[in-house]
DRENDO-1510 file (C-alpha; in Angstrom, 1 decimal, always signed):
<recs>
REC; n; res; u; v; w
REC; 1; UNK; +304.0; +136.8; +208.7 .
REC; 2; UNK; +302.8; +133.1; +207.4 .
REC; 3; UNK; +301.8; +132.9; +204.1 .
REC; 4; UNK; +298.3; +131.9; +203.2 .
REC; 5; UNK; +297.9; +131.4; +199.7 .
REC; 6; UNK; +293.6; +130.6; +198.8 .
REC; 7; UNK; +294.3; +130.4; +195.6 .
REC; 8; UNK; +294.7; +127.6; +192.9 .
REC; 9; UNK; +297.5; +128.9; +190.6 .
REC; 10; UNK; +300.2; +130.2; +193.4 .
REC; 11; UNK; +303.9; +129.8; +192.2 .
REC; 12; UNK; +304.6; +127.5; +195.4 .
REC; 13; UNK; +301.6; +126.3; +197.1 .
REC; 14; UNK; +298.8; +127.1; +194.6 .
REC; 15; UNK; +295.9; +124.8; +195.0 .
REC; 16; UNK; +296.7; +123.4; +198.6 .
REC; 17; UNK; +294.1; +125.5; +200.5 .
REC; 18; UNK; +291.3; +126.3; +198.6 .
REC; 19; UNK; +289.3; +124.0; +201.2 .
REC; 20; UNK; +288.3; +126.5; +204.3 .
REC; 21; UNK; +288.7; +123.8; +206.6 .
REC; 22; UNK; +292.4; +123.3; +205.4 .
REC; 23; UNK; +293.1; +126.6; +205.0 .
REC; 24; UNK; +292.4; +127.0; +208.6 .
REC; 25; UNK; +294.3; +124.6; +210.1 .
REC; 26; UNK; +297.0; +125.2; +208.0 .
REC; 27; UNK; +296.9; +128.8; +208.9 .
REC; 28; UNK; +296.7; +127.4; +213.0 .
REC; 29; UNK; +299.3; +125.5; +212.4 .
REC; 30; UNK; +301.6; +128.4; +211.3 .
REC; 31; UNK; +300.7; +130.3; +214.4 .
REC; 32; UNK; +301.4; +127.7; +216.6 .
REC; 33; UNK; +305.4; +127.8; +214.5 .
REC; 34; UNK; +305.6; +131.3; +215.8 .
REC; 35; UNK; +303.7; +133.3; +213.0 .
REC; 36; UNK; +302.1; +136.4; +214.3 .
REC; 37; UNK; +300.4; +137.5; +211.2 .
REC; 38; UNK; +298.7; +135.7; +209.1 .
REC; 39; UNK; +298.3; +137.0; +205.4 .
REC; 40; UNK; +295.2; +135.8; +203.4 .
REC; 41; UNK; +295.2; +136.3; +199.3 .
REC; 42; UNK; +292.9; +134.9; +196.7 .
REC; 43; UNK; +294.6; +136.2; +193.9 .
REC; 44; UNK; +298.1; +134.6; +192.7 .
REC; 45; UNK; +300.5; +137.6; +192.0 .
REC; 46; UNK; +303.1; +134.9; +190.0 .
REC; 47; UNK; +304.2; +136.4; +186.7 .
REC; 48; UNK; +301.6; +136.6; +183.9 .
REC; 49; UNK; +298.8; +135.9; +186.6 .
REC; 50; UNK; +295.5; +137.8; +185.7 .
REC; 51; UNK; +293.1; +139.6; +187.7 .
REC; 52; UNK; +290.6; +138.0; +189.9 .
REC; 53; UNK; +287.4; +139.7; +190.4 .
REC; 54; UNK; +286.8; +140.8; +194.0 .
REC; 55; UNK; +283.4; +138.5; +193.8 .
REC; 56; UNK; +285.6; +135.6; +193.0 .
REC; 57; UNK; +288.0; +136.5; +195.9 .
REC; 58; UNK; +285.6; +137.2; +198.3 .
REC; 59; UNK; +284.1; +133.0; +197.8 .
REC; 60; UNK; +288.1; +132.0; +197.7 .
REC; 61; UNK; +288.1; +133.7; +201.1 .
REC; 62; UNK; +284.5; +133.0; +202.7 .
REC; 63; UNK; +284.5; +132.8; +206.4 .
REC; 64; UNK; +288.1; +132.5; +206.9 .
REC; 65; UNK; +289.0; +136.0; +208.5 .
REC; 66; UNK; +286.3; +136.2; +210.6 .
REC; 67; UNK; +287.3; +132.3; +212.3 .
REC; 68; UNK; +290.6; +133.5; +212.3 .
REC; 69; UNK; +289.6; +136.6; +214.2 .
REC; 70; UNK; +288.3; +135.0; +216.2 .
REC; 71; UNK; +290.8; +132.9; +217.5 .
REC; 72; UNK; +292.6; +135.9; +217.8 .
REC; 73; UNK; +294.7; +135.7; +215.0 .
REC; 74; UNK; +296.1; +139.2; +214.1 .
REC; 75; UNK; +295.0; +139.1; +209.9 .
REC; 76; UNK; +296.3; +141.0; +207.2 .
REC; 77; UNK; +294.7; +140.6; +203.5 .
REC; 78; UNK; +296.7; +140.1; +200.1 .
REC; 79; UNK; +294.6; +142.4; +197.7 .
REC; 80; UNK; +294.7; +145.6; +195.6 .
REC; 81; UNK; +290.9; +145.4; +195.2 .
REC; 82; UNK; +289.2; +147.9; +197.8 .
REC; 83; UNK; +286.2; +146.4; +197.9 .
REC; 84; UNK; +288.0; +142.9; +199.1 .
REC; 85; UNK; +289.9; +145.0; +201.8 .
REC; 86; UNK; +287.0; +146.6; +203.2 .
REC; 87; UNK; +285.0; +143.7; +203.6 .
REC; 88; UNK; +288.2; +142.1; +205.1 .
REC; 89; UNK; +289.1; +144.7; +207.4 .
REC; 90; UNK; +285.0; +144.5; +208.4 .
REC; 91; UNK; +285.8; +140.8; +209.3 .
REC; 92; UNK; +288.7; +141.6; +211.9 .
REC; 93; UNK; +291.9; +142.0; +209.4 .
REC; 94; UNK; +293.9; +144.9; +210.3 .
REC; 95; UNK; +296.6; +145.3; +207.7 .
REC; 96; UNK; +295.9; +145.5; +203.9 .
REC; 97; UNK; +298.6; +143.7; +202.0 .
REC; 98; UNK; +299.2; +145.5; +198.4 .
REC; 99; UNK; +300.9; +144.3; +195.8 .
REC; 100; UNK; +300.7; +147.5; +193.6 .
REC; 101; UNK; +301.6; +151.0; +194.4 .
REC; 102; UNK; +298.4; +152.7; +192.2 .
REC; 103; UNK; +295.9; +151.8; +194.1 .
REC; 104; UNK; +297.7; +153.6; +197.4 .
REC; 105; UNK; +294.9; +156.3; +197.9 .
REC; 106; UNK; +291.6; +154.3; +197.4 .
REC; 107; UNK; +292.7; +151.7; +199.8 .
REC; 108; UNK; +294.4; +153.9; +202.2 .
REC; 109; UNK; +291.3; +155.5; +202.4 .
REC; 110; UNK; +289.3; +152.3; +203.1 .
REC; 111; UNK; +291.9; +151.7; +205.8 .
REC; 112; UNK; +291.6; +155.0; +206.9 .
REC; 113; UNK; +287.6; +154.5; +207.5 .
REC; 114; UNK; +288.6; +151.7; +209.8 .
REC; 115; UNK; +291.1; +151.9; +212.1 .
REC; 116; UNK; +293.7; +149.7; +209.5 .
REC; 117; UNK; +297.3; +149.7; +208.6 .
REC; 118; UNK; +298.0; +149.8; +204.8 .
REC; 119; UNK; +301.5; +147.6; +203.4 .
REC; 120; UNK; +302.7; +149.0; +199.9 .
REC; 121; UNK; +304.9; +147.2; +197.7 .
REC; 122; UNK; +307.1; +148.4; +194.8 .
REC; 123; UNK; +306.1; +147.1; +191.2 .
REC; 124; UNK; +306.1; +148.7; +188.0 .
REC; 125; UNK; +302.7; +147.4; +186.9 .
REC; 126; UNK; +300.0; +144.9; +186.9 .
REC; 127; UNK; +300.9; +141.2; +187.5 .
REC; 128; UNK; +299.7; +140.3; +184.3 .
REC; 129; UNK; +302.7; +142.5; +182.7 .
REC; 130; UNK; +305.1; +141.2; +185.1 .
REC; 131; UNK; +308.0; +139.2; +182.9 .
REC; 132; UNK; +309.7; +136.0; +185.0 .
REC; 133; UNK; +313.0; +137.8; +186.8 .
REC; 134; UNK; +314.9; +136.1; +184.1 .
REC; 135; UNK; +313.0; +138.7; +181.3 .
REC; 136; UNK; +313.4; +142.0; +183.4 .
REC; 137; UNK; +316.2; +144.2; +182.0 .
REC; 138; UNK; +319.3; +145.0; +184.0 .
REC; 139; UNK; +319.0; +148.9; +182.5 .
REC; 140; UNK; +315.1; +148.4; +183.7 .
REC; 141; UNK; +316.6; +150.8; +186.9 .
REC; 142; UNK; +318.8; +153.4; +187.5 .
REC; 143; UNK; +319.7; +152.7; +191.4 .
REC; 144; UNK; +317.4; +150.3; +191.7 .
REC; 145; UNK; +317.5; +150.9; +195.8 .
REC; 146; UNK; +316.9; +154.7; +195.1 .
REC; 147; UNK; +314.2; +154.3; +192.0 .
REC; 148; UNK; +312.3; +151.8; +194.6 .
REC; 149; UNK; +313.1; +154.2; +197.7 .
REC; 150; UNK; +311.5; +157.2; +195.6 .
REC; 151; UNK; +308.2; +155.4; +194.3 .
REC; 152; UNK; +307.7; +154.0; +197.6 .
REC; 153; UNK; +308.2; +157.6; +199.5 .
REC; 154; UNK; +305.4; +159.3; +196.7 .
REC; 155; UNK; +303.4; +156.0; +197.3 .
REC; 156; UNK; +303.6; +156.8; +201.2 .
REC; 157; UNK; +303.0; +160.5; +200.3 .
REC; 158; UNK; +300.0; +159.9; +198.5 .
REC; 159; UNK; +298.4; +157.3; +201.4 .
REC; 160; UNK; +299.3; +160.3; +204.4 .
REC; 161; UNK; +297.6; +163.2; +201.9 .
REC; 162; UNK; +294.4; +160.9; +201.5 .
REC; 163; UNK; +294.3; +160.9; +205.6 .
REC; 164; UNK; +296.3; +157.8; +206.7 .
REC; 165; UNK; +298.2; +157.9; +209.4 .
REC; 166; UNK; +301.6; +157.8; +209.0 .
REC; 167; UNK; +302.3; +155.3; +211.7 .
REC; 168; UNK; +300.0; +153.1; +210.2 .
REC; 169; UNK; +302.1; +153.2; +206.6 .
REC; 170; UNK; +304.4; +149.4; +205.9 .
REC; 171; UNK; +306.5; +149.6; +203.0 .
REC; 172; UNK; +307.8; +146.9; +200.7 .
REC; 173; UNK; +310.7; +146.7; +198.4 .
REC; 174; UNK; +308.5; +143.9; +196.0 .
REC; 175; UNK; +311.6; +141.1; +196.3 .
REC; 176; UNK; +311.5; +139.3; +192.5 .
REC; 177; UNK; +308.1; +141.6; +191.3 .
REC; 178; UNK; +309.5; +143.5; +187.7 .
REC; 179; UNK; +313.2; +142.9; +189.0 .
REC; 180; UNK; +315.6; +140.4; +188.0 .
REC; 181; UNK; +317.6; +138.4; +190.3 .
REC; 182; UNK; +320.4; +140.6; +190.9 .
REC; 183; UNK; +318.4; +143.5; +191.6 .
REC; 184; UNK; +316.1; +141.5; +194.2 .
REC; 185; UNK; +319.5; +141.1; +195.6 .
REC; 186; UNK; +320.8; +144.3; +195.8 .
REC; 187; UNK; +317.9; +144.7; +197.5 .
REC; 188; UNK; +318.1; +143.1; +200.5 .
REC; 189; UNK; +321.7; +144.1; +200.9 .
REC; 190; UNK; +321.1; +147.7; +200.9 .
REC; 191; UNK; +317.6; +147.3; +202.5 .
REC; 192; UNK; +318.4; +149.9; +205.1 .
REC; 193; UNK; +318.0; +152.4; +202.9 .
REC; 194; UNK; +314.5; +151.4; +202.4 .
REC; 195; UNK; +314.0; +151.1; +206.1 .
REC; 196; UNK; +315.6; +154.6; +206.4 .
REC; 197; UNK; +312.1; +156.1; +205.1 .
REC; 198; UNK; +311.0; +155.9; +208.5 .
REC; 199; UNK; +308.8; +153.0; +208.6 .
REC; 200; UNK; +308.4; +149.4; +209.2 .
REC; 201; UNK; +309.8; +147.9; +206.3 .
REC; 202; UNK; +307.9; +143.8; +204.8 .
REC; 203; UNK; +310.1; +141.8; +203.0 .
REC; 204; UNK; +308.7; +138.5; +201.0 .
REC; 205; UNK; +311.7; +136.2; +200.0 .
REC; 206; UNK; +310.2; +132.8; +200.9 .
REC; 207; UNK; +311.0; +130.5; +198.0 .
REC; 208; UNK; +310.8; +132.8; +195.5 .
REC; 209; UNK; +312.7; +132.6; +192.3 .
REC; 210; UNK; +315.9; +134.6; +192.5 .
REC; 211; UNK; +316.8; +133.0; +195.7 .
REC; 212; UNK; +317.3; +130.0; +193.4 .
REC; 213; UNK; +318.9; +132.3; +190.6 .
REC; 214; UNK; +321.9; +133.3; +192.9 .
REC; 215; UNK; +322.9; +130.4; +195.1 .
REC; 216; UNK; +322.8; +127.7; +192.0 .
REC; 217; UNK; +326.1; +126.7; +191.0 .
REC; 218; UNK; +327.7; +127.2; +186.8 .
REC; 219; UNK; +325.5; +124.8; +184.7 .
REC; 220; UNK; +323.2; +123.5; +187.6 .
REC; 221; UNK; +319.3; +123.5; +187.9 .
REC; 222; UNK; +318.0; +125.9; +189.8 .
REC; 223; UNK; +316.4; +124.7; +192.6 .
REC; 224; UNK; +312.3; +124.6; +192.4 .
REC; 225; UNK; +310.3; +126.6; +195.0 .
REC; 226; UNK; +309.8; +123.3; +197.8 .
REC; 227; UNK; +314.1; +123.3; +197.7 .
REC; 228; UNK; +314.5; +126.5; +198.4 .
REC; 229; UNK; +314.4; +127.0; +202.6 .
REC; 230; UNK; +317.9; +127.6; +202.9 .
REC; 231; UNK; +318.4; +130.5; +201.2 .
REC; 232; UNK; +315.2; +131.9; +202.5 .
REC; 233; UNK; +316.8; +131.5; +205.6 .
REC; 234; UNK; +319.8; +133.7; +204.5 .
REC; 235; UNK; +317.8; +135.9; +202.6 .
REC; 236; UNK; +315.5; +136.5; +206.0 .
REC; 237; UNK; +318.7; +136.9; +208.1 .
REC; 238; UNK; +320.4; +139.3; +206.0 .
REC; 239; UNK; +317.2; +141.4; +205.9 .
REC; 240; UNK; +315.8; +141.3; +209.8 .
REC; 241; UNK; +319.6; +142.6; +210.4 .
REC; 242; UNK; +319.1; +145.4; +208.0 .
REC; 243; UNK; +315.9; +146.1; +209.9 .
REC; 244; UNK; +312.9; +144.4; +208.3 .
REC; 245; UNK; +310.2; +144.5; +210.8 .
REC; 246; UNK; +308.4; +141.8; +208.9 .
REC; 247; UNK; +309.0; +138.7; +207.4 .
REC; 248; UNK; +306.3; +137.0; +205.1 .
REC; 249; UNK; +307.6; +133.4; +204.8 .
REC; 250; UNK; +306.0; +129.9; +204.1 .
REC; 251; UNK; +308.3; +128.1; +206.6 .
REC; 252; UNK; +307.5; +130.3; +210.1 .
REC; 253; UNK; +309.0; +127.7; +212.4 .
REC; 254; UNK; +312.6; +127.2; +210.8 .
REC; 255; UNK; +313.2; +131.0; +210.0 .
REC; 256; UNK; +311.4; +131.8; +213.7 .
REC; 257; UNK; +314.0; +129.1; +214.6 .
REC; 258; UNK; +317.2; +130.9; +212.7 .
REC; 259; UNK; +316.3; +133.9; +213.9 .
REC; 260; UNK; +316.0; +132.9; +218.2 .
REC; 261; UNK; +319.8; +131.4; +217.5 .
REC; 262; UNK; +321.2; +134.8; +215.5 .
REC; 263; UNK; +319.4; +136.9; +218.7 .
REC; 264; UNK; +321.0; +134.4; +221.0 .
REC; 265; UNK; +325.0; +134.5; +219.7 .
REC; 266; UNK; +324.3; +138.1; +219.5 .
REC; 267; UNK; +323.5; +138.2; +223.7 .
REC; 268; UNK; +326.4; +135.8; +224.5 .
</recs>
C-alpha cells in the first residue's frame, strides 16, 4: 500500500502533493514500484494534529480517486469522517482507511451500503490527544499485544453487528499512535497474535518515529523521517513474516524489492 499524503502538515511528506497533478503522478509512480493500493488522506494524523473538516478534505482530495479509478488503481481512503468515505467509496475507492476505532459502526455502515472493506486501527483517542511516543507512559498498557488484540476484536465486533461482512473487516495494530517506542516494538514482534483474530492484518511502519527510537545508538540523534528506509525495511520484514497482509509504506519499490529476495532465499 503506497502512501499518499494530500495534506500540508504530514510528519514526512506534508506539503509535497497538495497539487492534483503531482499527487497523481506521484501516486503512478508508486504503482509502477509495485504498490497495489494506493491510500489517499487529507488529514495529517501526526501527534497534536487537529481535525480537518470533511469539506476541507473533500477540495484536498478533488478529482484524485476518480482519475485514479480510472486507471485502475485499486484506492483505499485515509479518514474517520463518513461523509469523506462515502463520497470516496462513490468515486471508485474500496477500502476505508481508519485511524480511530469510535467511529467503527458509522463507517462500516457506509461501507456496508457499498460493497467496501473497512481497515480499523488501534488508538486510544483523537489525534489531537495523541502525545509524541517519547510522552506515552510505559504503565499506559497492561499487555500491550492483548489490550490492542481486545479493542481491536470489540472494534471488529461492533463493524459485523452493524452488517459488515466479516471478510471485508482489516485490522491494525496503530504502529507509534498513543504507544511509545518499545511498545510499537513489541508489536511487530508478537504481531501474530494480532493476525490470529482471523483477518488480514495493515501494518504502517514507514519512517515513523520509533523505528528511529530503537536502532539509534547511546547518545546519537535519531535519525529524521527521510533516514529512516532501513529500518522500515526490517520493520516490514519482521511483520510480512508474522503475517501482515499489508504494508503501507512511502518507499514501495525497495521494500517490494526486500521482500522478492526474502521470498526467493526462502524457495532456494
Amino acid at each position: 500500500m503506497g502512501v499518499l499524503n494530500c495534506t500540508p502538515d504530514s510528519f514526512s511528506d506534508g506539503g509535497q502533493f497538495l497539487d492534483e497533478r503531482r499527487a497523481l503522478q506521484h501516486a503512478e509512480s508508486m504503482l509502477e514500484q509495485g504498490a497495489r493500493i494506493i491510500d489517499v488522506g487529507a488529514e495529517s494524523t501526526r501527534p497534536g494534529s487537529q481535525r480537518v473538516p470533511a469539506r476541507d478534505q473533500l477540495e484536498r482530495i478533488g478529482g484524485l480517486v476518480r482519475a485514479l479509478h480510472a486507471r485502475g488503481a485499486v484506492v483505499s481512503i485515509d479518514t474517520t469522517s463518513t461523509e469523506v468515505a462515502a463520497r470516496a467509496l462513490d468515486d471508485g475507492a474500496s477500502l476505508v482507511n481508519s485511524v480511530e476505532l469510535a467511529p467503527a459502526r458509522s463507517l462500516a455502515e457506509v461501507a456496508k451500503s457499498r460493497g467496501a472493506s473497512l481497515a480499523l486501527m488501534h488508538s486510544l483517542g483523537a489525534m489531537a490527544d495523541m502525545p509524541g511516543f517519547s510522552s506515552t507512559p510505559e504503565d499506559a498498557y497492561g499487555d500491550v499485544v492483548a489490550d490492542v488484540k481486545g479493542a481491536l476484536e470489540r472494534a471488529r465486533d461492533e463493524a459485523v453487528d452493524a452488517g459488515l461482512p466479516p471478510d471485508d473487516v482489516v485490522l491494525d495494530p496503530g504502529l507509534g499512535f498513543h504507544k511509545s517506542a518499545h511498545h510499537s516494538l513489541e508489536l511487530c514482534a508478537r504481531l501474530e497474535e494480532i493476525v490470529s483474530l482471523g483477518h488480514p492484518v495493515l501494518v504502517g511502519a514507514s519512517r515513523k518515529s520509533f523505528l528511529a527510537a530503537v536502532t539509534a545508538a547511546a547518545g546519537e540523534r535519531p535519525a529524521p523521517p527521510s533516514e529512516r528506509l532501513g529500518a522500515t525495511i526490517a520493520a516490514c520484514l519482521l511483520c510480512a513474516r508474522k503475517g501482515a497482509a499489508i504494508l503501507r509504506v512511502h518507499d514501495p519499490a525497495s521494500v517490494r524489492q526486500a521482500l522478492a529476495f526474502e521470498e526467493a532465499a526462502a524457495h532456494v
